[in-house]
MIPA-260717 format. One line per field, with one value per atom (N, C-alpha, C, CB): y, z, x. Coordinates in steps of 0.1 Angstrom, whole numbers. Glycine has a CB too. Layout:
N
yy = c(Y/...) .
zz = c(Z/...) .
xx = c(X/...) .
//
This chain:
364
yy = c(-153/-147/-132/-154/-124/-109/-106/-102/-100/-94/-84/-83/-89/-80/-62/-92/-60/-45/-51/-41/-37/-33/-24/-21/-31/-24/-16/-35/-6/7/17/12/2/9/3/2/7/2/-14/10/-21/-36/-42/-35/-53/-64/-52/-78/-65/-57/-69/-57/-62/-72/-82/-69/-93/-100/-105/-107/-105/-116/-129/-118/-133/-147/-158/-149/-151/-162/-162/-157/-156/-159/-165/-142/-156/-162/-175/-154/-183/-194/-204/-189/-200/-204/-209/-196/-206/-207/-221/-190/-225/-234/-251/-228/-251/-259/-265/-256/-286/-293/-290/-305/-292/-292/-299/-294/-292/-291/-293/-283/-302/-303/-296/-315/-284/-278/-284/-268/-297/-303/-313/-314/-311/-326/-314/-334/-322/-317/-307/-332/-308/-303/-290/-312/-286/-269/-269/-267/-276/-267/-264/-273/-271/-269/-250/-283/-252/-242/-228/-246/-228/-222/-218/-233/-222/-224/-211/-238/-216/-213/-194/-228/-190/-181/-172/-185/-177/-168/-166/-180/-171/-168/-162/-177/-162/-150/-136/-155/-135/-123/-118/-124/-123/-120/-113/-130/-120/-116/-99/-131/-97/-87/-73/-85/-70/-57/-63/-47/-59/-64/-58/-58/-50/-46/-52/-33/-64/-68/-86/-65/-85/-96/-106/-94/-94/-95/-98/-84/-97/-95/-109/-88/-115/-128/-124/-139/-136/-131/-141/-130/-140/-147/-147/-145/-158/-158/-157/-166/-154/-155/-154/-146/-167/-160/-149/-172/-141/-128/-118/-124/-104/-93/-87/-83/-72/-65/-61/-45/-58/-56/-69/-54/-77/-91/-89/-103/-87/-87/-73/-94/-61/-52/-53/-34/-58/-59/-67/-65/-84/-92/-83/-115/-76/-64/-61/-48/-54/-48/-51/-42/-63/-73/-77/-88/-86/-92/-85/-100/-71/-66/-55/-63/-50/-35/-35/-22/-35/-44/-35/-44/-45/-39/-28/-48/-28/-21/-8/-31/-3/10/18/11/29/36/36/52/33/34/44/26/54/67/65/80/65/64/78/64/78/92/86/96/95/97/105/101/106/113/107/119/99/98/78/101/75/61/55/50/49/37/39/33/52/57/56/71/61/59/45/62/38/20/17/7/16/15/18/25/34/37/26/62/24/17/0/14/-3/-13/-18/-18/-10/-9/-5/-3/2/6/-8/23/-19/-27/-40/-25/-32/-47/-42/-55/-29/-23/-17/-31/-12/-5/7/-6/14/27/34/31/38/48/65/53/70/87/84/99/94/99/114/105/113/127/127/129/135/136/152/131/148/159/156/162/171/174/159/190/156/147/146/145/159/166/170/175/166/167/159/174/160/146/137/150/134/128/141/110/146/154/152/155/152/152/156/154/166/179/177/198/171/166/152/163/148/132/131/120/138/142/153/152/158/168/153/181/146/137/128/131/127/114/119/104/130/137/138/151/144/149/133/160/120/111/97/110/91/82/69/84/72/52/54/45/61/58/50/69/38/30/24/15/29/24/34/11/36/47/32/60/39/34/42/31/41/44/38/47/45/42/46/50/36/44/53/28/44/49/49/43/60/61/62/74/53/53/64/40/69/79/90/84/93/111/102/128/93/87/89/98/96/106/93/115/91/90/94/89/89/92/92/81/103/104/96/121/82/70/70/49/81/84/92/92/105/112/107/120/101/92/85/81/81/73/80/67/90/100/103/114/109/110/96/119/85/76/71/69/72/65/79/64/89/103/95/125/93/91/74/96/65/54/45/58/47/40/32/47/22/15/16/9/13/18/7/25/3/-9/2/-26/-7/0/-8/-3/1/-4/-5/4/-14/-11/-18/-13/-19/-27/-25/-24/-9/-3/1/9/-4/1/-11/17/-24/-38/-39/-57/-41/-45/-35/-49/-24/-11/-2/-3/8/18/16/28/25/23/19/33/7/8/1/1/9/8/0/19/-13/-16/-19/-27/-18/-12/1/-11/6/21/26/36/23/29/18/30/19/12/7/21/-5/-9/-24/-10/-26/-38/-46/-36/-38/-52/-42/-65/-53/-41/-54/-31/-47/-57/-53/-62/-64/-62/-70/-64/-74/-82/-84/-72/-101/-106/-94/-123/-88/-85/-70/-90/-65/-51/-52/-47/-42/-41/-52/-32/-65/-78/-84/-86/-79/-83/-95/-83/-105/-117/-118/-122/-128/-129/-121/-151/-118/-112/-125/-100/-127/-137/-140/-151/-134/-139/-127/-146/-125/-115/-121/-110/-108/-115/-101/-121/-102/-97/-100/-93/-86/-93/-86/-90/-92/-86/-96/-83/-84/-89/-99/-75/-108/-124/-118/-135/-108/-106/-103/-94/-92/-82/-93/-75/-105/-118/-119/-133/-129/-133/-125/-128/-112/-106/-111/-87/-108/-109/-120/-113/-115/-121/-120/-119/-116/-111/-117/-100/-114/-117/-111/-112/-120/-110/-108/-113/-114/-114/-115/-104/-125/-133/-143/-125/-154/-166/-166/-178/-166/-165/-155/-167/-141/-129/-130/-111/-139/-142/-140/-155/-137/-140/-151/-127/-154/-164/-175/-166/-180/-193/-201/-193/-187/-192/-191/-180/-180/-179/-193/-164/-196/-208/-225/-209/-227/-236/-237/-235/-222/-218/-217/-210/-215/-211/-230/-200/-235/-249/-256/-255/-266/-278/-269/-291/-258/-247/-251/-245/-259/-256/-248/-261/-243/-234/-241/-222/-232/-237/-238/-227/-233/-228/-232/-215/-236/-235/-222/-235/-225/-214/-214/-210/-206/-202/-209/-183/-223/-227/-220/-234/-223/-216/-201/-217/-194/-182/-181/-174/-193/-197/-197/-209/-206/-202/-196/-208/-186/-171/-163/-162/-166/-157/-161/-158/-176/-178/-173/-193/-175/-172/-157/-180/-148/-136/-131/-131/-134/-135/-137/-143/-144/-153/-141/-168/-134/-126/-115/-122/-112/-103/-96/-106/-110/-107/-110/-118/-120/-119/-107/-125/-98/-83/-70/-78/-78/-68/-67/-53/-67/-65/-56/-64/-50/-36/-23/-35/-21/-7/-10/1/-28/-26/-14/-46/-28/-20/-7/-22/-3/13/21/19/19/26/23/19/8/11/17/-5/20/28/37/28/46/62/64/65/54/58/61/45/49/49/56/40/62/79/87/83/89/103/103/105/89/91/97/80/90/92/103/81/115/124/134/123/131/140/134/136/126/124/135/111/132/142/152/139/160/174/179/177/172/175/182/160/175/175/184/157/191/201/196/213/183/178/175/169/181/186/176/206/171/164/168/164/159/162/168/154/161/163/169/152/176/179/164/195/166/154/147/158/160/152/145/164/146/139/130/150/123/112/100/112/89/77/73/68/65/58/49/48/47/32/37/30/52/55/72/49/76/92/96/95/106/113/124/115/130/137/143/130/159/165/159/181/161/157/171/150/174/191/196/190/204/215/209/237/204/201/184/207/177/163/157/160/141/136/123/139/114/104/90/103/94/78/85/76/90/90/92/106/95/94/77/107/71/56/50/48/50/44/45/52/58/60/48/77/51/46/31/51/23/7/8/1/12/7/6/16/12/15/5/29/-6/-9/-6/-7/4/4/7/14/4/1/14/-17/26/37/35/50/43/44/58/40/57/70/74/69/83/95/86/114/90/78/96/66/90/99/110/105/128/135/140/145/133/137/131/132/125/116/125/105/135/144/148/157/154/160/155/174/137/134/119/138/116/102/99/98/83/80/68/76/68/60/55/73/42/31/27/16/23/17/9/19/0/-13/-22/-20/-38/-45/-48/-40/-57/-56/-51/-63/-33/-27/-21/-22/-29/-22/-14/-32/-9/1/5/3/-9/-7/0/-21/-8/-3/12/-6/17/30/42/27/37/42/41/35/30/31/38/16/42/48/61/44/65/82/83/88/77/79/79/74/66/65/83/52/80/102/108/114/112/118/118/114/105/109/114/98/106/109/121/89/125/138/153/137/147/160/175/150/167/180/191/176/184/195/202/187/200/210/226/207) .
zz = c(201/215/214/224/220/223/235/226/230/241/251/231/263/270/274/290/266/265/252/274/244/231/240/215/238/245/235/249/236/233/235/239/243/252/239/272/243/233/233/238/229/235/249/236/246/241/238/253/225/212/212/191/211/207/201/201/200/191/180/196/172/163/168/144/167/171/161/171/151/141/147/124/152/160/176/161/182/193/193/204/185/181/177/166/172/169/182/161/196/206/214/214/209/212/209/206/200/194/205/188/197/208/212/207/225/230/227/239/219/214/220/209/221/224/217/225/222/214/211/217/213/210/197/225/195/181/166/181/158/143/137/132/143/138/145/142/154/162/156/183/150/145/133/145/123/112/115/110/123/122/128/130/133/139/122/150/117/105/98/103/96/86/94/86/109/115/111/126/111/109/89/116/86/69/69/59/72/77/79/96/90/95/84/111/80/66/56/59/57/41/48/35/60/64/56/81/48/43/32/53/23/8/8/-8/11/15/27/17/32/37/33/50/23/19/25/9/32/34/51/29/57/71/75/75/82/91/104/93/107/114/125/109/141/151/159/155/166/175/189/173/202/213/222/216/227/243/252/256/254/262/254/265/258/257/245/272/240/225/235/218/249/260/260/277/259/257/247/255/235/220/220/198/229/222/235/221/242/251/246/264/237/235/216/235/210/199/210/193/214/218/224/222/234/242/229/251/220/211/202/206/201/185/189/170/201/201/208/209/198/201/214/187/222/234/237/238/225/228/215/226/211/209/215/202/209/218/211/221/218/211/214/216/203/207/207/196/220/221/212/239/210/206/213/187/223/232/229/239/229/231/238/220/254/255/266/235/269/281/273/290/260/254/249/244/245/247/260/243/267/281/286/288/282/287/277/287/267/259/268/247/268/274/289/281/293/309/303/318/291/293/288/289/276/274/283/266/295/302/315/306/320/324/316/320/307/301/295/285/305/302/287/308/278/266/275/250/265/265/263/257/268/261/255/277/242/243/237/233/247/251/241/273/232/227/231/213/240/239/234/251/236/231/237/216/242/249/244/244/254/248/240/251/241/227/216/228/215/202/194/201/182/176/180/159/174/178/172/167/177/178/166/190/154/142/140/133/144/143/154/145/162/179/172/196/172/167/155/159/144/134/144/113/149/158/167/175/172/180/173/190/162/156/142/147/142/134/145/128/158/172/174/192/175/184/170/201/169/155/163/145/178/187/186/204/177/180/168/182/169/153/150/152/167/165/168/172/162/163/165/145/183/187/186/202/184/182/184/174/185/189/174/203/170/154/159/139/167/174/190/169/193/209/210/217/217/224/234/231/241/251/248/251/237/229/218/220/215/200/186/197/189/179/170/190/158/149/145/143/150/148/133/156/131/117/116/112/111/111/90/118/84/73/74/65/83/86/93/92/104/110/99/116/90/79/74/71/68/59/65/54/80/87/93/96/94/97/83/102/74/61/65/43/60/57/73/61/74/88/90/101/78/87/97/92/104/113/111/118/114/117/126/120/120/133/141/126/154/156/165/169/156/157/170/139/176/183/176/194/171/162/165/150/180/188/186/202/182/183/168/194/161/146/137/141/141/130/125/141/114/107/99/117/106/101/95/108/107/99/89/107/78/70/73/64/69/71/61/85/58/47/49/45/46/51/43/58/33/21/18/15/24/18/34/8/46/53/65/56/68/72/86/72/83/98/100/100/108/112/118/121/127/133/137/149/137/145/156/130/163/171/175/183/179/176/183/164/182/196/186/213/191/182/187/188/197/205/204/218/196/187/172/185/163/153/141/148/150/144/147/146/159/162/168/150/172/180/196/177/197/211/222/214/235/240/243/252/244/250/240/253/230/218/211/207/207/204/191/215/186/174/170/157/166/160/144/168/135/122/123/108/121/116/103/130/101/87/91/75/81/83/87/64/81/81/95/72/97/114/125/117/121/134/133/133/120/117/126/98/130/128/145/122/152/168/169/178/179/182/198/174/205/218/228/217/241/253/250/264/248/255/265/254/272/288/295/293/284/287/279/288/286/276/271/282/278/272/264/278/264/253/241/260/241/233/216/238/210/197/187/190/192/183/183/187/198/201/198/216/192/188/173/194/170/150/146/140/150/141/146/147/150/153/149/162/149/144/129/149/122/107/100/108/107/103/105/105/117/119/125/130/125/134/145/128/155/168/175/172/188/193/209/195/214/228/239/232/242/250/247/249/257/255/245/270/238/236/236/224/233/239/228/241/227/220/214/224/226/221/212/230/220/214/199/224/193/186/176/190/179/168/169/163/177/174/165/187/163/156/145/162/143/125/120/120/128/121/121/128/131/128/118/135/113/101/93/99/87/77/75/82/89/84/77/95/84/81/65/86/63/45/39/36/41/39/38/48/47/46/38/64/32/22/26/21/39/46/52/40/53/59/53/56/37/37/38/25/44/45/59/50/66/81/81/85/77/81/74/73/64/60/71/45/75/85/97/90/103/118/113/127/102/96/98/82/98/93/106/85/117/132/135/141/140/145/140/141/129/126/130/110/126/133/151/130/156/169/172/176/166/167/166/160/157/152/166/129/172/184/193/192/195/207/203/214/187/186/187/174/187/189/207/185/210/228/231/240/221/225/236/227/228/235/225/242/232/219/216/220/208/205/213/192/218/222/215/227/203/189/175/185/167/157/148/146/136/131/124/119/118/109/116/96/129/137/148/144/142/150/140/156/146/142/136/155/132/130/142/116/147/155/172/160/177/187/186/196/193/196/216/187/214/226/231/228/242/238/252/233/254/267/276/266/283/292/296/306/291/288/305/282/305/319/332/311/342/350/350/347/344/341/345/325/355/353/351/362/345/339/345/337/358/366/361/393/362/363/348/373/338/325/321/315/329/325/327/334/342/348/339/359/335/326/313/321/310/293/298/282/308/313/313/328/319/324/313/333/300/287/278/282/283/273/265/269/270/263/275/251/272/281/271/286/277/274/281/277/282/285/291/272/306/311/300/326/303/302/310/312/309/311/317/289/326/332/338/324/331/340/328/350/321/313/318/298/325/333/339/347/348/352/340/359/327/319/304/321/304/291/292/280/282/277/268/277/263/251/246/250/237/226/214/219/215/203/193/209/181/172/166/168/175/169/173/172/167/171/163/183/164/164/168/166/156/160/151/166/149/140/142/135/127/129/139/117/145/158/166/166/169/181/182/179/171/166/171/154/167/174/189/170/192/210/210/222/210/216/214/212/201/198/214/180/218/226/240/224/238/254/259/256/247/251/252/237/250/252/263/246/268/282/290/289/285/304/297/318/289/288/284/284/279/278/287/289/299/307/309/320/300/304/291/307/281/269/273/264) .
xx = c(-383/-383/-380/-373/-387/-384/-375/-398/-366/-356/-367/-340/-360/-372/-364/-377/-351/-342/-343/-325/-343/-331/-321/-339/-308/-294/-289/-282/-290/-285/-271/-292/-260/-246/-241/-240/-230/-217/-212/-202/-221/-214/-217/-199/-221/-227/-241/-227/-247/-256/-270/-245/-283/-293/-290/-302/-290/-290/-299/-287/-299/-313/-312/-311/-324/-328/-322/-343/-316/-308/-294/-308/-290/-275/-279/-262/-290/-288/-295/-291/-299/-307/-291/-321/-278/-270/-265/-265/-264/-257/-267/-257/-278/-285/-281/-295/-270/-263/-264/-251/-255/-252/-240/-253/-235/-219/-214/-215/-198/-187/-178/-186/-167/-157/-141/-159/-138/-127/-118/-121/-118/-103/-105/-95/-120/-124/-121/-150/-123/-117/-128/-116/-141/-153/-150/-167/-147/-148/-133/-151/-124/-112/-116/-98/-123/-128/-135/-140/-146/-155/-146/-168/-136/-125/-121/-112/-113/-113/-122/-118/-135/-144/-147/-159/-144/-143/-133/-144/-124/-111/-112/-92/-115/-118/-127/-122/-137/-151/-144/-160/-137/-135/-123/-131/-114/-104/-108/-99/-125/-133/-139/-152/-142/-151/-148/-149/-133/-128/-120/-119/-128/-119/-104/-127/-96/-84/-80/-84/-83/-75/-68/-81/-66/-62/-51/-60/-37/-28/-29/-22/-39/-41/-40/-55/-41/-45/-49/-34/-62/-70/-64/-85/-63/-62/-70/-54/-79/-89/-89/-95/-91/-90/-104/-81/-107/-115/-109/-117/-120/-120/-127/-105/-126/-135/-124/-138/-130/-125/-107/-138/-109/-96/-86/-102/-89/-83/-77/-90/-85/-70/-68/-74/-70/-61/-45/-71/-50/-34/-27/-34/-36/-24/-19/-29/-25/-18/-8/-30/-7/3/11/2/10/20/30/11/21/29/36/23/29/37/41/28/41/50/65/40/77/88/93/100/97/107/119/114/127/136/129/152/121/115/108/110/108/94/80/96/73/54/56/38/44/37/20/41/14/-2/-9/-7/-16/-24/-36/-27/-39/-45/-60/-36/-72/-77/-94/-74/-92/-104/-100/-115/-109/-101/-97/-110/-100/-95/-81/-104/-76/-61/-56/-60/-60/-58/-53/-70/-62/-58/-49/-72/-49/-39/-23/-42/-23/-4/-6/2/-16/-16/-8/-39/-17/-14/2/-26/7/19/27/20/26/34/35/29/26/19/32/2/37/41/59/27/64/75/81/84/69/74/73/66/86/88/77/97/67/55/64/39/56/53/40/64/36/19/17/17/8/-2/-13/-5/-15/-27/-39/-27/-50/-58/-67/-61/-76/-88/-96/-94/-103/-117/-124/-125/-128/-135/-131/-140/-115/-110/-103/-105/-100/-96/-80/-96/-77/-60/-50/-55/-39/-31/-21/-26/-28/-17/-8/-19/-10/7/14/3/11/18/24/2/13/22/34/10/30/48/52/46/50/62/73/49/67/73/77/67/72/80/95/64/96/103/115/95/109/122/123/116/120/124/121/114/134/137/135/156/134/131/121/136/108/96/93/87/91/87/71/97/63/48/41/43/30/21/8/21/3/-8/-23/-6/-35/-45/-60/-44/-70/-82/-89/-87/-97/-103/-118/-109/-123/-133/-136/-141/-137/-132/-146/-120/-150/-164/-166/-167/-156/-155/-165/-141/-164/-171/-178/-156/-177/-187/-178/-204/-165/-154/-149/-138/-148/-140/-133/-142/-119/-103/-102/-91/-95/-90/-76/-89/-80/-67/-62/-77/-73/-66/-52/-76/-60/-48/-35/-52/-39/-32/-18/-45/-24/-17/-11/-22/-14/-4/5/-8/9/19/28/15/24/28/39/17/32/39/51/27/51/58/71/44/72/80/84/70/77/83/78/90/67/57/48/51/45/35/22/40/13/-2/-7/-18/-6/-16/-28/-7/-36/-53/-62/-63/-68/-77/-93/-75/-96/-106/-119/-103/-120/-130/-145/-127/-144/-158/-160/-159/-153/-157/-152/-150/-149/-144/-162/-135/-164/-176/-185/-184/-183/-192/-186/-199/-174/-169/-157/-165/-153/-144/-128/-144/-124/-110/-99/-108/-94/-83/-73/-78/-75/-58/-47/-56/-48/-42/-34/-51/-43/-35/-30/-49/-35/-35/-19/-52/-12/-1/-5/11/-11/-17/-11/-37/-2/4/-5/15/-16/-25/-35/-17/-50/-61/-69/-77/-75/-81/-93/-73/-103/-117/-124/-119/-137/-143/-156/-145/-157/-175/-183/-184/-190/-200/-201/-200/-200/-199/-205/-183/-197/-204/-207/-200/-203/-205/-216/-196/-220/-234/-233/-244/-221/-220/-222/-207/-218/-223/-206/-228/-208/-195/-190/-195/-175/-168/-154/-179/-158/-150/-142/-160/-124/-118/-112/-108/-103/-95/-83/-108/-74/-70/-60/-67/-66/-62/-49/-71/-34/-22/-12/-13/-6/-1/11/6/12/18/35/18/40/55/55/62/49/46/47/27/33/42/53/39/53/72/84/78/79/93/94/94/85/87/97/72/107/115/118/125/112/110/101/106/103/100/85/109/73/57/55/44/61/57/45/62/37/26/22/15/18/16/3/17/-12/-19/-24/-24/-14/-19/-8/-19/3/11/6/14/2/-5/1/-5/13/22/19/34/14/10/-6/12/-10/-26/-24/-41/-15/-15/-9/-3/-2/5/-4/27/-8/-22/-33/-27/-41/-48/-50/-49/-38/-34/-33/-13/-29/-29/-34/-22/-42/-50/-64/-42/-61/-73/-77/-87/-67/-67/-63/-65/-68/-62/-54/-73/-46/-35/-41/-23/-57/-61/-77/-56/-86/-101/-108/-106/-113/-121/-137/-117/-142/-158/-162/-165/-170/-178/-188/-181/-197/-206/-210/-211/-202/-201/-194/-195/-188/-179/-193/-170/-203/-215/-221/-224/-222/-229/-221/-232/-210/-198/-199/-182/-201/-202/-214/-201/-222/-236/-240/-248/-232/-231/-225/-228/-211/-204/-213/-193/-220/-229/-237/-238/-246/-258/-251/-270/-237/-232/-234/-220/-231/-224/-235/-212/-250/-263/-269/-270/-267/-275/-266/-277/-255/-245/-232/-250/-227/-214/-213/-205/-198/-196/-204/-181/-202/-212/-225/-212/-230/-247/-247/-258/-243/-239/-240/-224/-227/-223/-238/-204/-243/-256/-267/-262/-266/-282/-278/-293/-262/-260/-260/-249/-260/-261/-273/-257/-283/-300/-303/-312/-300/-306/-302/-305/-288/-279/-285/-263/-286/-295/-310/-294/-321/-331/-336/-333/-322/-324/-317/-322/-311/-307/-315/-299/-324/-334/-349/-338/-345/-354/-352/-351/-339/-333/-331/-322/-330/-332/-346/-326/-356/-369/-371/-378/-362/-366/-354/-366/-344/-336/-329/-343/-319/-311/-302/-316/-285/-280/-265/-277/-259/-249/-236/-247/-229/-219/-203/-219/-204/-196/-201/-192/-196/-208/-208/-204/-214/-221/-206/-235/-201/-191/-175/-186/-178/-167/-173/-156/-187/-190/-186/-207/-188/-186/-202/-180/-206/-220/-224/-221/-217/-213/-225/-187/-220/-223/-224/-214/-229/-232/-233/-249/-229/-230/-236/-222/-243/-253/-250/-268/-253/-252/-265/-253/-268/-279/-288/-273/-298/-307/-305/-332/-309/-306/-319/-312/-315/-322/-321/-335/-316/-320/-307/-326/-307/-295/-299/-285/-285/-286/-295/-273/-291/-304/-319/-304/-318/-336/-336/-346/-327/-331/-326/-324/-319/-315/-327/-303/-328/-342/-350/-348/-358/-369/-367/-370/-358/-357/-358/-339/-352/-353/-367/-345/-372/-386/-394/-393/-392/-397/-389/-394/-382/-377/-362/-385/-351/-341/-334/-340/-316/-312/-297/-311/-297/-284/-272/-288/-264/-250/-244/-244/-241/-236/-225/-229/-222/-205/-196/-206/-185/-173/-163/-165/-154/-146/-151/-138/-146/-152/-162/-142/-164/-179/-193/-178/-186/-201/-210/-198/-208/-220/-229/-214/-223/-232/-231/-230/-230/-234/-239/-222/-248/-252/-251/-259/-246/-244/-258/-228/-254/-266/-257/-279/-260/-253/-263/-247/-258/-266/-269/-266/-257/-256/-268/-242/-266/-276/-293/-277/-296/-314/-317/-322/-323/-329/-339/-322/-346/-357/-370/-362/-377/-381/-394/-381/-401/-410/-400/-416/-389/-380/-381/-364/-372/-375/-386/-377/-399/-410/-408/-423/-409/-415/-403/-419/-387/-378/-380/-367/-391/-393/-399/-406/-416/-420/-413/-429/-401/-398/-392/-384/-383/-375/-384/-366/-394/-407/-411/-416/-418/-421/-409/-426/-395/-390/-379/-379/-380/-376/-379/-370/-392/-407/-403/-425/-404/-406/-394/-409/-383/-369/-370/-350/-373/-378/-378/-393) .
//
């Protein structure tokens, strides 16, 4: 079956007909041995996704990539310290909201939109203030398309003592992540991204001690992370219903995953499409919002040319077949974004050279 859009936004992603053919299954009852099994066989999937993460354990949850990055933080950013967010763009933003939502101490860095995370701001604050023991972040802020430098991130975090819980919703599968070298207590992530699964389904991977240690009030049951790892880790049930169906779109996405090479297949074929479609929209003198070497692969952002605004360039591109993504905040008047994830092959490719063409021809 032909998708009648190739979706082009940040999440939820085309699917292939081999995962969404997976969701066709018979109905499952989450409470029988066979969906804890395959629960099971999911959370080992996702363990395997980064050969540096050996040490990680993976936890599953129904809900969106927002679901496990609140219960990260509910569950692992201790009460009596202070988190420091590094801010640069909404998904920082929701982050201090949602820590602050659940009475941690926040300190806030932030930096322009358009620029990276505030390294010298963040060791400035963590050098002046010894109750800061978690360093929060976005690896990829969909906001600007920007890829947070969470290398750098690391070097000062280790130099000081800190821990990072990562928001890594928009870059688990494709872009690089170190967890090894890089000091990450937990990251959290969502099937319906660069995993290519279906949306409904979250997870976050954190290291076995990092649970252990919680000894604290979450002050939520269902984002609890405690109450699904130790269930999950043993008979692979979970406390709570979870999304069947979407449960086999997620294995069988895992599966193609590692079928088509893994993470650096991935991150090589979103480098090929971003740049193809870069070089679309530099033809029509339509110009990036970030330069090249501080985008992500995952997504890009692009001004909107002189005269043109985003409905009548959304519109155009639907009617043709692709479905884009406004600007977010107060970038929304003058930018659009464009993702890469998903089934998207190289017909697609063509008709998308032509779609920019017609409905943006005339602002050249």
């Amino acid at each position: 079956m032909t998708p009648s859009h190739i979706l082009l936004n940040p999440g939820p992603v085309t699917l292939t007909e081999r995962v969404r053919s997976a969701m066709s299954r018979d109905d499952w009852c989450h409470r029988e041995t066979e969906f804890a099994e395959l629960t099971k066989e999911i959370l080992a999937a996702l363990e395997r996704v980064y050969p540096t993460a050996p040490r990680m354990r993976a936890v599953l949850l129904t809900g969106s990539g927002t679901a496990a990055v609140e219960a990260m933080l509910a569950t692992l950013s201790p009460p009596d310290t202070k988190t420091l967010v590094a801010e640069n763009g909404v998904y920082g933003e929701r982050m201090a909201a949602m820590l602050r939502a659940h009475g941690r101490d926040v300190v806030l860095v932030s930096s322009p939109w358009e620029s990276g995370i505030d390294l010298d701001g963040i060791a400035r604050r963590l050098e002046q203030d010894g109750d800061i023991r978690t360093v929060v972040a976005v690896h990829h802020e969909t906001t600007t398309g920007r890829l947070n430098d969470i290398a750098g991130l690391a070097a000062v975090c280790r130099e000081h003592g800190s821990r990072i819980l990562l928001d890594a919703v928009s870059s688990f599968g494709a872009e690089e992540l170190d967890f090894e070298a890089w000091p990450i207590a937990a990251a959290a992530a969502t099937a319906n991204k660069c995993l290519h699964g279906a949306p409904g389904q979250s997870f976050v991977l954190v290291r076995e001690e990092v649970l252990e240690s919680v000894d604290w009030d979450v002050g939520s049951v269902y984002l609890d992370l405690r109450r699904y790892a130790e269930p999950q880790g043993g008979d692979g049930f979970s406390p709570f219903t979870q999304a069947v169906h979407v449960a086999f779109a997620l294995r069988e996405a895992l599966l193609e995953l590692e079928d088509e090479g893994g993470q650096p297949a991935r991150l090589a074929r979103y480098r090929s499409v971003a740049d193809r479609i870069q070089q679309m929209l530099a033809a029509l003198r339509v110009d990036p919002l970030l330069p090249d070497d501080s985008c992500s692969a995952v997504l890009r952002a692009y001004h909107l040319p002189s005269g043109a605004d985003y409905e009548t360039l959304h519109d155009g591109l639907k009617d043709r077949g692709f479905v884009i993504y406004a600007g977010q905040g107060r970038l929304r008047p003058g930018v659009f974004r464009v993702a890469h994830m998903g089934d998207i092959g190289e017909a697609d490719l063509e008709r998308l050279s032509g779609a920019f063409e017609n409905v943006l021809g005339s602002h050249r």
